[in-house]
C-alpha positions, 0 to 999 in steps of 0.5 A: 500500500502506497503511504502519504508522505509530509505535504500529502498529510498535510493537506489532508489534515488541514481539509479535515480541520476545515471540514470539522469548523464548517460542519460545527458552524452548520450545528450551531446555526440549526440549532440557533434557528431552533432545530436539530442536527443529525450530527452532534459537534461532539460527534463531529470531532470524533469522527474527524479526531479518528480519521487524522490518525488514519492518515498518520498512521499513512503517513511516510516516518520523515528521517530527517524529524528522527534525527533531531 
């Protein structure tokens, strides 16, 4: 299985982080319209939370951050 290496990682973390702010924006906008989501921010966070480590799990060790 082919591993991600540091900015492949990156910039899927960095889309999740932005995923998670947008989807916690949308719950509390529902929920100030008086409504209720799906999906809780809880939620939200644990699954994102859960999907980070999955790509760092993916994720080429860099050499030269061990060395340090």
């Amino acid at each position: 299985m082919k591993k991600l290496n540091g900015f492949e990682s990156y910039l899927a973390i960095e889309g999740l982080n932005a995923m998670r702010s947008a989807m916690i924006d949308d719950i509390k906008e529902l929920e100030a319209k008086g409504k209720n989501s799906i999906m809780t921010e809880g939620y939200v966070d644990m699954v994102v939370d859960e999907a980070i480590e999955k790509i760092k799990v993916l994720t080429i060790i860099d050499r030269f951050k061990l060395k340090k």
